[in-house]
C-alpha positions in Angstrom: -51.6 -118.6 -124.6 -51.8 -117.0 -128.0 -51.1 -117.7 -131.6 -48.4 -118.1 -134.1 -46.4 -114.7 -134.1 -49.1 -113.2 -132.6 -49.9 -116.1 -130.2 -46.7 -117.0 -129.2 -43.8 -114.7 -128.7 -42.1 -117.2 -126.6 -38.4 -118.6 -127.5 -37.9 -122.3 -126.8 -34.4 -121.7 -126.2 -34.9 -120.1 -123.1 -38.6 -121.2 -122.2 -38.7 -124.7 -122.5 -40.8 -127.7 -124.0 -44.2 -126.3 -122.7 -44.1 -123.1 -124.5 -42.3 -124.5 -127.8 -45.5 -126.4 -128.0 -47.8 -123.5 -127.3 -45.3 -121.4 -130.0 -46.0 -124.0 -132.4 -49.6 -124.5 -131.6 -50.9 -122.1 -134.2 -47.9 -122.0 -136.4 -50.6 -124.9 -137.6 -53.5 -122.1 -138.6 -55.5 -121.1 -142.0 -59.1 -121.8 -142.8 -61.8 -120.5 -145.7 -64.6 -119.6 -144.4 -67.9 -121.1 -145.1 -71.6 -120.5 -144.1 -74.2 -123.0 -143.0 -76.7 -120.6 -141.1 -80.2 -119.5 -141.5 -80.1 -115.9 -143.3 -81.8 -112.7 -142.2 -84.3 -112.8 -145.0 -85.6 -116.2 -144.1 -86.5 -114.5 -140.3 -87.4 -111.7 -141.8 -88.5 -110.6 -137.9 -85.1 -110.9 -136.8 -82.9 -107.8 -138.4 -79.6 -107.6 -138.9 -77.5 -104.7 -136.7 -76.3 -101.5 -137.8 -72.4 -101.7 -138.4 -70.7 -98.2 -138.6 -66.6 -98.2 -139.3 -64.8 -95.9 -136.9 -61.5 -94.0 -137.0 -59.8 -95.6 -133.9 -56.5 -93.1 -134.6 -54.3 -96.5 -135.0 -53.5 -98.7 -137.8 -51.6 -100.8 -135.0 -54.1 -104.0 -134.5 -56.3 -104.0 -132.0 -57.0 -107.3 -129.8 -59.1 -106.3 -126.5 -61.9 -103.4 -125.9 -63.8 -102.5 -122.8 -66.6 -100.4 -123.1 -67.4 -98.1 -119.7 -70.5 -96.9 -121.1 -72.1 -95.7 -124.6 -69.7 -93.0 -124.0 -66.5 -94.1 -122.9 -64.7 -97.4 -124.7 -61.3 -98.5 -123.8 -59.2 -100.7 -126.9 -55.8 -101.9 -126.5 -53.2 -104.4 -129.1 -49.8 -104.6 -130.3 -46.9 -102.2 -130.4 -47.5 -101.1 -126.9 -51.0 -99.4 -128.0 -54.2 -97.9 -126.7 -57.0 -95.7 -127.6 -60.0 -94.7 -126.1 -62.9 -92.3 -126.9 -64.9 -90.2 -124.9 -67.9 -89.4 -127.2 -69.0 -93.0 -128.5 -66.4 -93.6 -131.1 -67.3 -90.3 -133.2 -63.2 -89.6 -132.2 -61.0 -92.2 -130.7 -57.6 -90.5 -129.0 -54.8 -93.2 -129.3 -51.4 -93.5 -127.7 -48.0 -95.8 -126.9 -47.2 -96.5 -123.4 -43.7 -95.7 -123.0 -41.6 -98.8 -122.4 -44.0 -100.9 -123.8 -43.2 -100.2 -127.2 -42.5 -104.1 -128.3 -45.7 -105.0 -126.2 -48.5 -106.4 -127.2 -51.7 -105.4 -124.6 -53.9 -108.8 -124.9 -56.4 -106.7 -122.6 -57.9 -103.9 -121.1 -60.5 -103.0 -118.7 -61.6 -99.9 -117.7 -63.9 -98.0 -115.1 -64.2 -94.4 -116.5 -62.4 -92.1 -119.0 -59.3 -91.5 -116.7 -58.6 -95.4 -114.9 -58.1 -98.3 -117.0 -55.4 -101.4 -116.7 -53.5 -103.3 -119.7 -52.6 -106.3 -119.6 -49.5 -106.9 -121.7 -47.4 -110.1 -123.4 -43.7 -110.1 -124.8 -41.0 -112.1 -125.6 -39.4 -112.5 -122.1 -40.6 -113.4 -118.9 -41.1 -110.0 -117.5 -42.9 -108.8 -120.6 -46.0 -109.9 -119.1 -47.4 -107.1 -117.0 -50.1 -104.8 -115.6 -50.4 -101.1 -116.1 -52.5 -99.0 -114.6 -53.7 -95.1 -115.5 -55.1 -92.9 -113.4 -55.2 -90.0 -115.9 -57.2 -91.1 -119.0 -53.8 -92.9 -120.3 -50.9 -89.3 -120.1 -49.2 -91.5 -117.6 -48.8 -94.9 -116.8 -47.5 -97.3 -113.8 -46.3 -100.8 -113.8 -48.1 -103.0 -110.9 -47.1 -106.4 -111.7 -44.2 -107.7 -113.5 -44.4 -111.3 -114.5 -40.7 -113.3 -112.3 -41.3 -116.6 -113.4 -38.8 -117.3 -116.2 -42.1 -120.1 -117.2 -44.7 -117.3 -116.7 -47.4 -116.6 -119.4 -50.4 -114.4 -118.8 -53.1 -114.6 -120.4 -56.5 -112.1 -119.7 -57.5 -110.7 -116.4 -60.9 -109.4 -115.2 -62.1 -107.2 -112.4 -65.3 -107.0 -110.4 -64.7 -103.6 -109.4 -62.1 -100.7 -109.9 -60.2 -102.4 -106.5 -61.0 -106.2 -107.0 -59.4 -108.3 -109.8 -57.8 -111.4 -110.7 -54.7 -112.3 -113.6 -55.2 -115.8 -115.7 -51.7 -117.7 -116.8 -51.1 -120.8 -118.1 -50.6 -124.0 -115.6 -46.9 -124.4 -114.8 -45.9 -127.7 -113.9 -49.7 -128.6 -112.7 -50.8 -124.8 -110.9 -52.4 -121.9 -112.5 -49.8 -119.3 -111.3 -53.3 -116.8 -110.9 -52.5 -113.4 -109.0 -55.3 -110.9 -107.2 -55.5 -107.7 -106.3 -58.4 -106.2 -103.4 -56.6 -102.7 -103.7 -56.3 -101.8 -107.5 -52.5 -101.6 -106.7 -50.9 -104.8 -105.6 -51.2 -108.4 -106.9 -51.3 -111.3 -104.5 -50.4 -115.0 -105.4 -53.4 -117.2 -104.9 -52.0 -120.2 -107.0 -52.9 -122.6 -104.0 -56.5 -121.1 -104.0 -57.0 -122.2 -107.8 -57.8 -126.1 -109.0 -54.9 -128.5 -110.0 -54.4 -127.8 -113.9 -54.9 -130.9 -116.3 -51.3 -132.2 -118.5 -50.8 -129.5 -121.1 -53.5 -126.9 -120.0 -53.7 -123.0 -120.5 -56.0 -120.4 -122.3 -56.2 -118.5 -125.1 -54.9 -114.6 -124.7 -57.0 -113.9 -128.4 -59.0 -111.3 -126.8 -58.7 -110.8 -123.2 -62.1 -112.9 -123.0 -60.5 -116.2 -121.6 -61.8 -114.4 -118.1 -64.6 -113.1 -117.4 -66.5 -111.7 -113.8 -69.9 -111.1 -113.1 -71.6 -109.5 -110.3 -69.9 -109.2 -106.8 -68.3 -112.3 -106.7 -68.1 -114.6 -109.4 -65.9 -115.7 -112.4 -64.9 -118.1 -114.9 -62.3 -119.3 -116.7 -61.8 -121.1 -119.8 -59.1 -123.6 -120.9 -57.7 -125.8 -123.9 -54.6 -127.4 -124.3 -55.4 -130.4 -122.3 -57.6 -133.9 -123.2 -60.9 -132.0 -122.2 -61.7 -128.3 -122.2 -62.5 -127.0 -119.0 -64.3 -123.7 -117.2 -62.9 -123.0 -114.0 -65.2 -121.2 -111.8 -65.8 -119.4 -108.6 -68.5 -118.0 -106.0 -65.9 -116.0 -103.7 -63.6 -113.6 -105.8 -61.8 -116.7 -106.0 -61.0 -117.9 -102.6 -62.0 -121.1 -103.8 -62.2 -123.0 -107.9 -64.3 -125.7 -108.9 -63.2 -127.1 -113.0 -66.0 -128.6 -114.9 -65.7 -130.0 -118.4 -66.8 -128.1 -121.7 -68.0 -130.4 -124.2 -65.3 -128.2 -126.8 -62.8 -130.0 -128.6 -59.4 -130.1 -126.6 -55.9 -130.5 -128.1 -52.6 -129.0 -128.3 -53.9 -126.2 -130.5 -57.5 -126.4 -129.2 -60.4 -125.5 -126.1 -62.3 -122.9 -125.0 -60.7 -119.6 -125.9 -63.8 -117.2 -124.7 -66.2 -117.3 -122.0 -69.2 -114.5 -120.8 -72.3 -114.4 -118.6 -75.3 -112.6 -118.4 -76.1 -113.5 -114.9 -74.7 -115.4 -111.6 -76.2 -118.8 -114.2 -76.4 -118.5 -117.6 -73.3 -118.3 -119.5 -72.1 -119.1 -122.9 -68.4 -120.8 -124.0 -66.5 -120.6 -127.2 -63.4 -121.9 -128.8 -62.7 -124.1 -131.6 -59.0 -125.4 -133.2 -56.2 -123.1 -134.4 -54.9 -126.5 -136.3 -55.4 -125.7 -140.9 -56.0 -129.3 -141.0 -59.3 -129.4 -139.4 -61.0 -125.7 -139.2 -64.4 -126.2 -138.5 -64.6 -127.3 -134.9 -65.6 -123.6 -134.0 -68.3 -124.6 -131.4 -70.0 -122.3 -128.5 -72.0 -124.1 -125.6 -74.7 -122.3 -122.4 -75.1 -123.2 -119.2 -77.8 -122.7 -116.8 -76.0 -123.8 -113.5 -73.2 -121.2 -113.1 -71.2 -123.5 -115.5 -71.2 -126.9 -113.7 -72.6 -128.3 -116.8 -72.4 -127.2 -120.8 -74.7 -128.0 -123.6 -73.8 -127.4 -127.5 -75.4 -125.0 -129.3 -76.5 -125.4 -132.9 -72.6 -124.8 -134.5 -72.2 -121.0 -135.5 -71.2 -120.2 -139.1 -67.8 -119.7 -138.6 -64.8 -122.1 -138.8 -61.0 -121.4 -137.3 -61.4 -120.5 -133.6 -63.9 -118.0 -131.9 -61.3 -115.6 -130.4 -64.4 -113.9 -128.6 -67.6 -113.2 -127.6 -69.8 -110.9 -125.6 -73.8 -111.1 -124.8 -75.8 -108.4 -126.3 -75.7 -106.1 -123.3 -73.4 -104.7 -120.5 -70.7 -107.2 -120.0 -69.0 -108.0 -116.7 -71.7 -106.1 -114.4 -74.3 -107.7 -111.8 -77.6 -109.7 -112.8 -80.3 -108.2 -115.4 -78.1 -105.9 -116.7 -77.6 -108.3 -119.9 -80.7 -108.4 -121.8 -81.9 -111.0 -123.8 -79.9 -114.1 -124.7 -78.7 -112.5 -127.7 -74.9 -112.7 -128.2 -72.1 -112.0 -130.6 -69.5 -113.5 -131.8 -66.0 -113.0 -133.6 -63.9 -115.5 -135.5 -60.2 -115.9 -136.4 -58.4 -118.5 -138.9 -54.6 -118.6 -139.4 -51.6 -118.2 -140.4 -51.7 -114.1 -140.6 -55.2 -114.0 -138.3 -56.3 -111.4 -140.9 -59.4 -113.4 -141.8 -62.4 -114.9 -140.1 -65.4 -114.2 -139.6 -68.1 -112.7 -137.6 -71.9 -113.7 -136.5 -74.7 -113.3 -133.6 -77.6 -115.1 -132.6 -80.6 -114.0 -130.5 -81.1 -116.8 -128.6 -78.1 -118.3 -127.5 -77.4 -120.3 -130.1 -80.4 -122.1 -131.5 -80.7 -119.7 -134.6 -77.3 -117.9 -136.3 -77.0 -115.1 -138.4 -73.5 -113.8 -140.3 -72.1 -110.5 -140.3 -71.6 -109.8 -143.5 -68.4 -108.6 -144.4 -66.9 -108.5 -141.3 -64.1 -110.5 -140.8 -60.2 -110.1 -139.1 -61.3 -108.6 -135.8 -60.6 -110.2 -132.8 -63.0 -109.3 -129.9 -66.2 -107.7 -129.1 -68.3 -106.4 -126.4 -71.4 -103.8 -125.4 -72.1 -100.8 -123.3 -76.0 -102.0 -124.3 -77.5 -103.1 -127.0 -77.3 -99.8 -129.3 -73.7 -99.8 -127.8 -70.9 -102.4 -128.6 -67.5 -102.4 -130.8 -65.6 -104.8 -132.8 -61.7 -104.4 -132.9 -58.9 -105.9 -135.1 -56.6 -105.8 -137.9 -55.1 -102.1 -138.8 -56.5 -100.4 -136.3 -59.6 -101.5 -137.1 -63.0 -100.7 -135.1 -66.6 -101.4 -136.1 -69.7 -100.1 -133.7 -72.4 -102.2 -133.8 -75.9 -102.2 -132.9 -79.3 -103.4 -132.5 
């Protein structure tokens, strides 16, 4: 699911009750920011990162990134646009897929300067696709088309260049979830995946709603429903267990992001799209592989944390996230122009703002001298420690 204009391009006229209610969900949004955190100078051990604006060749928003390596970083976001740079963001080269010009790419992952996927949303069914390049983005091919006149698709995530899975929103009880094992076609494994709670589906704010790690495992977070959930597997997702977050749940409401740093250790986010009552922006670890979730100390930000990423690569097999440190990026509504932006190095016991940085919607790292922030206008901001 996603937000307001943004979030929800869906017409109730032609896609029912479910997705009038996920249109309206964040119709609901808006929030001032405040801050209740421990500041730099009271740690005065703990320093702030280096932030360095870059020209990402867009002033099209920007709503997913995928960094390859300190090198190579994919970005993708509305009006069918993506850019990438080869050099560490000193140039960013940005273009349209054609046909996709109404589109909205909610992610991207990539494996090297020439193969990268998008993910895509719309206002009709088959709006919802993935793309594939094989040549650094000159050409493009469709490899899944979204049928179901009910279907919305939220994030996906690979393990490797051949092995990935797509995330939608429960349709009458079932995650309609698709696979590939080839890097060209996309299996149905609905009946692999857990029965979905009344109501339940993710968040498409940053492509971050699913994330992989290692081999063979991935998670999967939720809102919508009673209780937030993660949804997890051990087997490329042969088989799903769904454990509760302890994140508030609601019609406008769950986890929205969701990264690990190793087959066990993992950290949730989310928070409540709803103006009325901003700051339930919460993130929660687990030590067990996500079977069970305990709050952190609440980050200082308020809306809804739209996405996260640990201090290190993201996505890749055990050790290769160092530290517990992660970051974090904040949205509040209507326009999703605002927000706001923070990191702690221990998982959540001790925050620390960004100052100044607000309106961008996802974040992740190469390493730790290596991650981005995108958003608003085109916007991209390198950070690191």
């Amino acid at each position: 699911m996603f937000l307001a204009t943004d979030l929800f391009c869906r017409d109730e006229s032609r896609w029912g009750e479910t997705i009038m209610s996920k249109q309206l969900l964040v119709a609901l949004l808006g929030a001032a920011f405040t801050c209740v955190t421990l500041s730099a100078q009271e740690l005065p051990l703990v320093h702030q990162p280096t932030l360095t604006p870059q020209d990402s060749g867009t002033t099209n928003g920007l709503i997913a990134v995928w960094p390859v390596n300190p090198q190579v970083v994919w970005a993708s976001g509305r009006n069918g646009t993506f850019t990438v740079t080869t050099d560490g963001g000193e140039t960013w080269n940005a273009g349209v897929v054609p046909g996709a010009e109404a589109l909205q790419f909610r992610d991207v992952q990539a494996f090297s300067a020439s193969v990268a996927y998008l993910m895509s949303i719309g206002d009709n069914p088959t709006d919802f696709r993935v793309y594939k390049t094989l040549d650094g983005g000159a050409t493009w091919t469709i490899q899944f088309e979204n049928q179901n006149p009910s279907g919305f698709y939220d994030g996906f995530a690979f393990w490797t260049p051949q092995r990935g899975i797509l995330h939608g929103d429960s349709i009458n009880g079932v995650f309609p979830d698709f696979r590939t094992t080839n890097g060209m076609t996309w299996l149905d494994i609905s009946s692999n995946m857990p029965p979905a709670l009344a109501g339940e589906f993710s968040f498409a704010s940053s492509g971050t709603c699913v994330t992989t790690q290692g081999g063979r495992n991935a998670w999967i977070a939720t809102g919508g429903a009673d209780v937030a959930r993660v949804l997890a597997t051990t087997d490329q997702g042969n088989t799903w267990n769904a454990y509760a977050a302890p994140l508030i749940s609601s019609p406008s409401a769950g986890a929205f992001t969701v990264d690990f740093r190793d087959p066990f250790h993992g950290i949730v986010g989310g928070g409540d799209l709803d103006a009325g009552d901003p700051n339930n922006a919460r993130t929660a670890t687990s030590s067990d592989g996500g079977r069970t979730w305990t709050l952190t100390n609440p980050p200082p930000v308020t809306g809804a944390i739209f996405g996260l990423s640990y201090v290190g690569q993201t996505g890749r097999g055990a050790g290769d996230n160092l530290g517990r440190a992660v970051v974090i990026t904040a949205n509040d509504a209507p326009t999703f122009t605002t927000g706001a932006a923070a990191w702690t190095p221990d998982e959540g016991n001790t925050w620390f703002t960004l100052p100044g940085v607000s309106g961008f919607w996802a974040v992740a790292f190469a390493t730790p001298k290596a991650g981005w922030l995108v958003g608003t206008d085109g916007r991209i901001l390198k950070i690191s420690f």
